[in-house]
N, C-alpha and C positions, 0 to 999 in steps of 0.2 A: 412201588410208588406210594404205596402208602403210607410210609415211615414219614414220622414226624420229626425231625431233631432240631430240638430247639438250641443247640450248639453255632445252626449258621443264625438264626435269629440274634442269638446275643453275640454273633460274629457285626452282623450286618447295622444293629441298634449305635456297637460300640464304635465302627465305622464309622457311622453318618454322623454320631456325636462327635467324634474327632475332625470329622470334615466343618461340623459346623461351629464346632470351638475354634480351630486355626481361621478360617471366615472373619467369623469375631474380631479375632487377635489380630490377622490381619487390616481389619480396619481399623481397629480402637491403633493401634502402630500409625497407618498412615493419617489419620486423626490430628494424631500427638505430632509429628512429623507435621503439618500445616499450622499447629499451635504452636512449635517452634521456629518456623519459620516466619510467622507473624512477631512473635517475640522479638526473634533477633531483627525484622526489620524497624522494629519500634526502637531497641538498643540502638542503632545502629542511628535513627535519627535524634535521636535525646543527642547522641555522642557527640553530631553533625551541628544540634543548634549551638552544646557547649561549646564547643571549639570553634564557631564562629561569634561567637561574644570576645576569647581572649582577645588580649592586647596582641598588636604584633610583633611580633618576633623582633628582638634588638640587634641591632648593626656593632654595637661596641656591649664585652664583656667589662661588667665591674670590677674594679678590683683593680691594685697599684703594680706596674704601671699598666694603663687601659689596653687592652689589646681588640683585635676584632673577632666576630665570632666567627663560622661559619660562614653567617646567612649575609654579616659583614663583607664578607670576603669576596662573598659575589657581588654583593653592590657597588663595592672597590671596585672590580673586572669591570662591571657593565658600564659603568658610570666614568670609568678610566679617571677615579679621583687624584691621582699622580698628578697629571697634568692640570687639571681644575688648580689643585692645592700648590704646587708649584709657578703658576699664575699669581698668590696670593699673599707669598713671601715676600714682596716687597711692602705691603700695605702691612702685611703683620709684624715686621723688623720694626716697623716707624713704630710699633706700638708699644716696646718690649724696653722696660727700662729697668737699672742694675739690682736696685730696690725686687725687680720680682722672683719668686722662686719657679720651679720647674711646677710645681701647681698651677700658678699665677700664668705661666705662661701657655700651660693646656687649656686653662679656663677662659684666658682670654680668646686663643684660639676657637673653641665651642660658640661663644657669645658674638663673638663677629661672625662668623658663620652665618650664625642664626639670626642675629638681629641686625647687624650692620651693612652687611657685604649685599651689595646688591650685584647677580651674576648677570652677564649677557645673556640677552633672549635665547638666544641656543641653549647655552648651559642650565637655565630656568626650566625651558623645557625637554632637557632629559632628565634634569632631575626631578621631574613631572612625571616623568615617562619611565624611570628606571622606577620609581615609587610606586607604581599604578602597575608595572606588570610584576613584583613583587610583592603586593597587597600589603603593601606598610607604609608608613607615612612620611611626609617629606622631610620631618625631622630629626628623619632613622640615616637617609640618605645623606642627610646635612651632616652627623656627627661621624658619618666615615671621611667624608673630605675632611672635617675639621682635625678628624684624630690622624689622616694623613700631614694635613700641614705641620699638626706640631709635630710630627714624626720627622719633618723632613726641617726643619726649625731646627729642634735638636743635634741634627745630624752635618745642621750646620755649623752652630755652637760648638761638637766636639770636632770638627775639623777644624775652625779658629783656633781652639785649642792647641793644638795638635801644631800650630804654622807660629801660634805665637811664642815659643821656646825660638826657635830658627829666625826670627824676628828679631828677640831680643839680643840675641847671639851674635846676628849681622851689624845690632847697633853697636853694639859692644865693641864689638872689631874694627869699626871702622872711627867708633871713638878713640881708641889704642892707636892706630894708624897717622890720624890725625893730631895727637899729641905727640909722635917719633916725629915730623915735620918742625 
């Protein structure tokens, strides 16, 4: 018993130092760990104020000819622009004279929309309503109907087309017809 061996002493010193370094380590880690996750909740609001400053989101891609976007393409759905702009083809035909080109008559489509056309209180208010649960503005909503109407404008255009060949054909024939008399 009465041996000294200082072997477990620097067994036992170099122990507790390792016990009390990982200690350490373990908290300087969980430490870092709470500073990062302050961090990233800070990122995360900076991120949160950016992105509620943009502009919102557009209904119509730029570019020739106009198409919708995505976010377009819901508001079509929701907003059931088909039938709005379908509605509108009569008041837009009256507007549309030979003089105009296929800009002239998208453009005109846009600005009646927007400035002219006053919709039925229903229509007013979903398009209040499709805006507001879309977080974008009424103007977004207005350029999907509009880019519907001239879509459907157009699509009248090349079906006249399309009748007036077989038009002039029948006049033709029955011109012929009528001079064998």
């Amino acid at each position: 018993m009465g041996d000294f061996d200082p072997t477990w002493i620097a067994v036992s010193v170099t122990l507790l130092a390792f016990l009390c370094g990982a200690g350490i380590w373990i908290g300087s880690v969980n430490a870092d760990r709470k500073s990062f996750k302050a961090f990233m909740a800070e990122v995360r609001d900076k991120l949160d104020n950016i992105l509620s400053r943009l502009p919102p989101p557009r209904g119509v891609a730029p570019g020739s000819p106009l198409q919708l976007t995505p976010f377009g393409e819901r508001l079509f759905k929701e907003i059931e622009a088909s039938v709005i702009a379908t509605k509108l083809l009569g008041e837009l035909r009256d507007k549309i004279t030979e003089e105009m080109t296929n800009y002239d008559v998208q453009q005109m489509c846009f600005d009646y929309v927007k400035l002219e056309w006053e919709p039925p209180r229903e229509t007013e208010l979903a398009i209040k309503e499709t805006a507001y649960q879309n977080g974008t503005d009424i103007e977004t909503v207005q350029d999907v109907i509009a880019l519907e109407a001239f879509s459907l404008l157009s699509m009248d255009a090349v079906e006249q087309e399309r009748s007036a060949p077989d038009l002039q054909s029948e006049q033709s024939s029955s011109h012929i017809s009528e001079s064998d008399s």
